[in-house]
C-alpha positions as CSV (number, residue, x, y, z in Angstrom):
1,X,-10.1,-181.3,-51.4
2,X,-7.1,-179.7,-50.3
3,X,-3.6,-181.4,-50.4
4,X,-1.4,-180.7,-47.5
5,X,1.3,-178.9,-46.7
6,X,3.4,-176.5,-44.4
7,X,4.1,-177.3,-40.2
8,X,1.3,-180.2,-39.3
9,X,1.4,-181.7,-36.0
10,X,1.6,-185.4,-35.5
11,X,-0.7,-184.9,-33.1
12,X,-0.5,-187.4,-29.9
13,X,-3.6,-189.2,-28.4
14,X,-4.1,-188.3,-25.0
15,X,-5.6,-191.4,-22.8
16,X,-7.0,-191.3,-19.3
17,X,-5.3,-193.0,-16.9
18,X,-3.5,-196.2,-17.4
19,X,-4.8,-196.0,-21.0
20,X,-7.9,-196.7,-20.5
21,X,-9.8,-194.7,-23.3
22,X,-9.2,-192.0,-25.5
23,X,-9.7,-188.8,-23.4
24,X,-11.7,-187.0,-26.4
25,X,-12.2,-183.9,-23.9
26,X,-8.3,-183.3,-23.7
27,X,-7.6,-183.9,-27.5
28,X,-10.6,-180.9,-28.4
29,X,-8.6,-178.6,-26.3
30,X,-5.2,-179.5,-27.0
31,X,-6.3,-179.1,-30.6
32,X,-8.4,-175.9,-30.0
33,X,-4.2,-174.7,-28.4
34,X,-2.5,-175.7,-31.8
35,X,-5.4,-173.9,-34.3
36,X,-4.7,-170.8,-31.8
37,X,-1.1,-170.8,-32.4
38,X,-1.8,-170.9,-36.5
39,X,-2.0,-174.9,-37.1
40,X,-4.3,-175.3,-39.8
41,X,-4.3,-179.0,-40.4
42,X,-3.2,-181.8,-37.7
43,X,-2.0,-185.6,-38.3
44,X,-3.6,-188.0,-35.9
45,X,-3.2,-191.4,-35.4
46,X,-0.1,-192.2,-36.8
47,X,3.2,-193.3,-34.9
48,X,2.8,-190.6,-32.1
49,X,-0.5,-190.8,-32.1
50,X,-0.2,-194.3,-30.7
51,X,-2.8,-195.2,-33.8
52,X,-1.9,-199.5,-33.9
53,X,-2.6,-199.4,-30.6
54,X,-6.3,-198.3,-30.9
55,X,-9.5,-200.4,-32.1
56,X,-11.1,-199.0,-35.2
57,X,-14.1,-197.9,-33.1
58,X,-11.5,-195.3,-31.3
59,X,-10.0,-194.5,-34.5
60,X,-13.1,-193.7,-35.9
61,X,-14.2,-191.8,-32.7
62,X,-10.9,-189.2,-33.1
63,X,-11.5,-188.7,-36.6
64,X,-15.0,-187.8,-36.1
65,X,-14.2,-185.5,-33.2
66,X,-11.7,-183.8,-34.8
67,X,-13.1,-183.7,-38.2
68,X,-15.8,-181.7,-36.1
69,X,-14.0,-179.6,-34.3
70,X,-15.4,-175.8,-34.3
71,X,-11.9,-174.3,-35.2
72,X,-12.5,-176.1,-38.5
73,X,-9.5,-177.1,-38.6
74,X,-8.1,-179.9,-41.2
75,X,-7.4,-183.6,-40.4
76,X,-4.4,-185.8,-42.4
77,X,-5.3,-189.1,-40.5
78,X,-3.1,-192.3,-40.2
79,X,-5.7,-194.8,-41.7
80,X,-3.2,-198.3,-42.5
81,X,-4.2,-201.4,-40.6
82,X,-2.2,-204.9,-41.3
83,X,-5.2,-206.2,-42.5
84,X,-6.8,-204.4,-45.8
85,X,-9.9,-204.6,-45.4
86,X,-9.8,-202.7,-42.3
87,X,-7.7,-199.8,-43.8
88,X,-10.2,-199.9,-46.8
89,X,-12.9,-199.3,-44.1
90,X,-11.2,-196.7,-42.0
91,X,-9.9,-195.0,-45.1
92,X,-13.6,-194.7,-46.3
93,X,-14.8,-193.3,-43.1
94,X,-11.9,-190.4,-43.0
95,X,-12.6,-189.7,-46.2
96,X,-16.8,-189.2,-45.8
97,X,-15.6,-187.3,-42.7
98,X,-14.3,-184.8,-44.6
99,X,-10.5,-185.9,-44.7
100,X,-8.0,-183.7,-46.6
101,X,-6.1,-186.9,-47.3
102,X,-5.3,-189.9,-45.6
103,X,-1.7,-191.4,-44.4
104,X,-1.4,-195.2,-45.1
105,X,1.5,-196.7,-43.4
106,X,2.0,-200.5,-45.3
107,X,0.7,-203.4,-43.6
108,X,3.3,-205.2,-41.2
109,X,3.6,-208.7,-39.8
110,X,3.7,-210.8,-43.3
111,X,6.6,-209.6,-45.8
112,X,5.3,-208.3,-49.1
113,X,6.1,-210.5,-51.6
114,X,7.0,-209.8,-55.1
115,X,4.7,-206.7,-55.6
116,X,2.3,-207.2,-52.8
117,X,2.8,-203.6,-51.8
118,X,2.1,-202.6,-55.1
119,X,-1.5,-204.8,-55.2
120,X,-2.3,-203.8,-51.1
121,X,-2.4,-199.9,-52.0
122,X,-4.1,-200.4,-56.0
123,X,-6.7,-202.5,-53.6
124,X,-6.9,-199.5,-51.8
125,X,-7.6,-196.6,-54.0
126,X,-9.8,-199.1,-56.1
127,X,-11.7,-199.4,-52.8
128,X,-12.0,-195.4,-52.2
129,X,-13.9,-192.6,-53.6
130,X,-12.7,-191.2,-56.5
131,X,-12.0,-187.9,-54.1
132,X,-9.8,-189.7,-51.8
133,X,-6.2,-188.3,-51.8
134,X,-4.0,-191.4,-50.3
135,X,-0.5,-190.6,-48.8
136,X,1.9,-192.9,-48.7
137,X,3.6,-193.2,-45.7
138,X,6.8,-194.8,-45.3
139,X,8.0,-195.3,-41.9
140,X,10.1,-198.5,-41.7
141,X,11.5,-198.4,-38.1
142,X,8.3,-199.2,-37.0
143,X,6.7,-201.2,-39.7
144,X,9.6,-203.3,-40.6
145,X,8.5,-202.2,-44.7
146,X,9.9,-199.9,-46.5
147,X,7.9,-198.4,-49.1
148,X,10.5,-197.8,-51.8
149,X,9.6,-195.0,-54.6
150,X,9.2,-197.5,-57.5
151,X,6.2,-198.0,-55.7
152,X,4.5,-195.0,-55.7
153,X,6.0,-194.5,-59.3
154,X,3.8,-197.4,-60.1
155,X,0.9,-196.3,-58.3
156,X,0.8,-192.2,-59.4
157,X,0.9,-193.7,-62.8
158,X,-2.4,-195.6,-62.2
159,X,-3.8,-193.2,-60.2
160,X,-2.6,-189.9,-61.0
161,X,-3.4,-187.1,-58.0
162,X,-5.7,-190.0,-56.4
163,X,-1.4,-191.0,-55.3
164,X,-1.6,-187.2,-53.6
165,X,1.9,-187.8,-51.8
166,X,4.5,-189.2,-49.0
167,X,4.8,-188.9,-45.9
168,X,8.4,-190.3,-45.3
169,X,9.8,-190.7,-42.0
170,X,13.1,-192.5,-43.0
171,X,14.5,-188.7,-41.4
172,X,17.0,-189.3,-45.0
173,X,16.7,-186.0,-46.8
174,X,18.0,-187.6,-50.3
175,X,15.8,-190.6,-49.3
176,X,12.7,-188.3,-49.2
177,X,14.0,-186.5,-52.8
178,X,14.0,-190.0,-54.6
179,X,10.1,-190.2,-54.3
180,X,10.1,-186.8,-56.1
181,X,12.5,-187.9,-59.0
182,X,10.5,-191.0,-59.4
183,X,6.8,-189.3,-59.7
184,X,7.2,-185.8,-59.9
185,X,4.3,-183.9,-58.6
186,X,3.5,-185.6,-55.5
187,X,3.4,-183.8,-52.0
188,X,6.4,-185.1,-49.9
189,X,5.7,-184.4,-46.2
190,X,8.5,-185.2,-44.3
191,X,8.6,-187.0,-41.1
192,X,11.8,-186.0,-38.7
193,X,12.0,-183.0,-36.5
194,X,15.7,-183.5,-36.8
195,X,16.3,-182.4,-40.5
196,X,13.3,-180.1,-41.1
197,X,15.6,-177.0,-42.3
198,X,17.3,-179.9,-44.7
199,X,13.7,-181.2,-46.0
200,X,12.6,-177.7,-46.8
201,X,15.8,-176.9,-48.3
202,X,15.4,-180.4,-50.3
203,X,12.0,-179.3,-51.4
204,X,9.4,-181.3,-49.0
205,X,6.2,-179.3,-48.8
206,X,5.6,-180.2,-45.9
207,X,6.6,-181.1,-42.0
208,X,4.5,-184.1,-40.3
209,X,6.4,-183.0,-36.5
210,X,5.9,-184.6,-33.4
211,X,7.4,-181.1,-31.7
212,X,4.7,-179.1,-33.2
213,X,2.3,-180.8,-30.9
214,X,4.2,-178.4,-28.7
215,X,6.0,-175.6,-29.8
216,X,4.3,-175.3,-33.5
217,X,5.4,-171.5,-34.1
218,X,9.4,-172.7,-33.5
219,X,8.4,-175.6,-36.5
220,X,6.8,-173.1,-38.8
221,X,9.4,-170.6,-38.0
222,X,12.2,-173.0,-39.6
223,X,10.4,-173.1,-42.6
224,X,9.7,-169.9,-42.9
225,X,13.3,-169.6,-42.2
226,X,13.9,-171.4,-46.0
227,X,10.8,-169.7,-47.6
228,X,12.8,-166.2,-47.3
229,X,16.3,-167.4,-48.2
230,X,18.0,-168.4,-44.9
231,X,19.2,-171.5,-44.1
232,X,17.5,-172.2,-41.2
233,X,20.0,-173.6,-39.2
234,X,19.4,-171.3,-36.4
235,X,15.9,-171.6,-35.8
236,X,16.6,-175.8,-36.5
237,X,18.9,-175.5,-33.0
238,X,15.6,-174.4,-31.2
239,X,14.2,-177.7,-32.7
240,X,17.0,-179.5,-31.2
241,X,17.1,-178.3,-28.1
242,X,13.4,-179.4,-27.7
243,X,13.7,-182.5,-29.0
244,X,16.3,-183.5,-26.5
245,X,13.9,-183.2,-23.8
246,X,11.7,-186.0,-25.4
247,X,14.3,-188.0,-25.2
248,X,14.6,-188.0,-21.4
249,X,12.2,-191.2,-21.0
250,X,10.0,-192.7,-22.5
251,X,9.0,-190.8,-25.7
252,X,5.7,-191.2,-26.1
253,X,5.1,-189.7,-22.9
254,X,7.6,-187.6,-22.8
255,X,5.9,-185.6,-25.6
256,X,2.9,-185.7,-24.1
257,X,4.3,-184.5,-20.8
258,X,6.4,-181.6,-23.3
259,X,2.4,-180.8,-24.6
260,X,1.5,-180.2,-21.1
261,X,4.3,-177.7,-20.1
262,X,3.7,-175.9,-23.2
263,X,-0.1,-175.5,-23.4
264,X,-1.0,-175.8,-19.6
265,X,-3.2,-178.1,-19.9
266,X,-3.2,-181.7,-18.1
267,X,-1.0,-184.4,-19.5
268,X,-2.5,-187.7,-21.0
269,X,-1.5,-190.7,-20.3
270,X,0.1,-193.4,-23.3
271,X,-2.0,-197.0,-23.5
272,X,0.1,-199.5,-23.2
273,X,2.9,-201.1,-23.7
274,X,4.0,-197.8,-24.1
275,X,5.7,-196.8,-20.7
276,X,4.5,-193.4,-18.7
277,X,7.0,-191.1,-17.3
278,X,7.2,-190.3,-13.3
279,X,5.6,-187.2,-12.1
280,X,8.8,-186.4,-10.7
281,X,10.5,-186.7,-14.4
282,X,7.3,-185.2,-15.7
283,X,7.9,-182.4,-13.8
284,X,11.8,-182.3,-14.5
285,X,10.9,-182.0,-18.3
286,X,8.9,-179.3,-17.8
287,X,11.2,-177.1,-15.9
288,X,13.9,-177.6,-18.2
289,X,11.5,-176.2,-21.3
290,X,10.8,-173.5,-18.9
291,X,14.4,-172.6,-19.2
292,X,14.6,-172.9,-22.5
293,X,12.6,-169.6,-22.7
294,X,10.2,-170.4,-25.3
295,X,6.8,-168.4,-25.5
296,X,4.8,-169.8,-21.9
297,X,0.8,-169.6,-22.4
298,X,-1.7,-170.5,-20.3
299,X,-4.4,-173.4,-21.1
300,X,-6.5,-171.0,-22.6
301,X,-3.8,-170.0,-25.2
302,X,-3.1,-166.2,-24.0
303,X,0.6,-165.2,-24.1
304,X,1.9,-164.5,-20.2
């Protein structure tokens, strides 16, 4: 089993209309797209991904689908659920499926008390195969939790490389380095588009990006960037640029609608209570990436 590492997309969920169902057509060529442009492993179901919102049945569906996908390429699925018996299952399922890894955001709703965080992830990897490589993933603006890196101090003592990593989405790069000073050796992933030259500089092996959904050579290209010596800051103002758009509307969509004007191919819709953008503000966003004069391609992936 591989551990992960370099530009992964945090790859949306596209739904037909109003939400309805996953559209599992439109997520095999949207990820078909990315593995053309050099994506080797993608990140589904997590906070773009829209993954709470989905029943375990649909979470297991996009695992399976993408686990086999023909590219071959590699899956780092969101697997947390509030409850833990349902992450236990899910988790099992990515894992049998051939799962590099698995991201576990903690559960939300009741406050962890006293070292509950600490006992709902030892549950966990007690629960797993011993191959399982569990990620922590800290994302508090949505959970309401932080997972602080005394915790996965604790757990990598426990459970050595079974505790592969963190994906931290805090977007604090000295926030991100404190999970490496507490356990050294684990994976950090980091989760913000908006400090990806400073995570790379900080030593984070790895980008979880929401833009490389769309534009995943300008991602790879920042870190490439550090890899030889730069600083990056140049190819980080493409990021920038980009990731203004998505903040035009409604995010969610407004990513999905960015995925569309990029790759060509039709734009999904978000499940509620996430809102959808207009087709006229769709269609705004797209021409103002046009001018942005990134690489245009056609659905089939061909440079124009």
């Amino acid at each position: 089993m591989t551990v992960a590492g370099g530009t992964i997309p945090a790859l949306v969920t596209p739904f037909t209309r109003g939400g309805a169902d996953v559209d599992l057509e439109l997520l095999d060529a949207h990820v078909a797209w990315l593995h053309r442009r050099g994506v080797a492993c993608v990140a589904p179901l997590g906070t773009n991904g829209e993954g709470p919102s989905m029943s375990l049945a649909e979470r297991r569906r996009v695992i399976e689908r993408i686990a086999g996908h023909p590219s071959g390429i590699a899956v780092l699925p969101g697997t947390g659920c509030s409850s833990l018996p349902e992450t236990i299952e899910l988790s099992r399922f990515a894992v049998e499926h051939g799962a590099i890894g698995i991201l576990v955001a903690p559960p939300w709703y009741f406050e962890a008390e006293r070292d509950g965080l600490t006992r709902y992830y030892d549950a966990l990897l007690r629960g797993l195969p011993a191959e399982a490589r569990v990620f922590l993933y800290n994302v508090p603006a949505y959970t309401g939790v932080p997972v602080d890196a005394a915790v996965a101090a604790e757990l990598r003592e426990r459970f050595g490389e079974r505790l592969a990593g963190v994906k931290d989405s805090s977007g604090d790069v000295e926030h991100s380095r404190g999970y490496l000073r507490a356990a050294p050796g684990l994976t950090l992933l980091f989760g913000s588009d908006a400090g990806v030259a400073d995570a790379f500089r900080g030593g984070a092996d790895g980008i979880i990006s929401a833009l490389a959904n769309a534009i995943p050579r300008e991602v790879e290209a920042v870190r490439r960037a550090v890899a030889a010596g730069a600083s990056g800051e140049q190819e980080q103002r493409v990021l920038a640029d980009v990731r203004a758009l998505t903040r035009r509307g409604p995010r969610r969509s407004a990513l999905k609608a960015l995925v569309a004007a990029a790759s060509g191919l039709p734009r999904g819709a978000v499940r509620p209570p996430l809102a959808e953008l207009t087709d006229e503000e769709a269609a705004r966003l797209g021409d103002r990436f046009a001018e942005l004069g990134l690489e245009p391609a056609d659905a089939s992936g061909a440079q124009l």
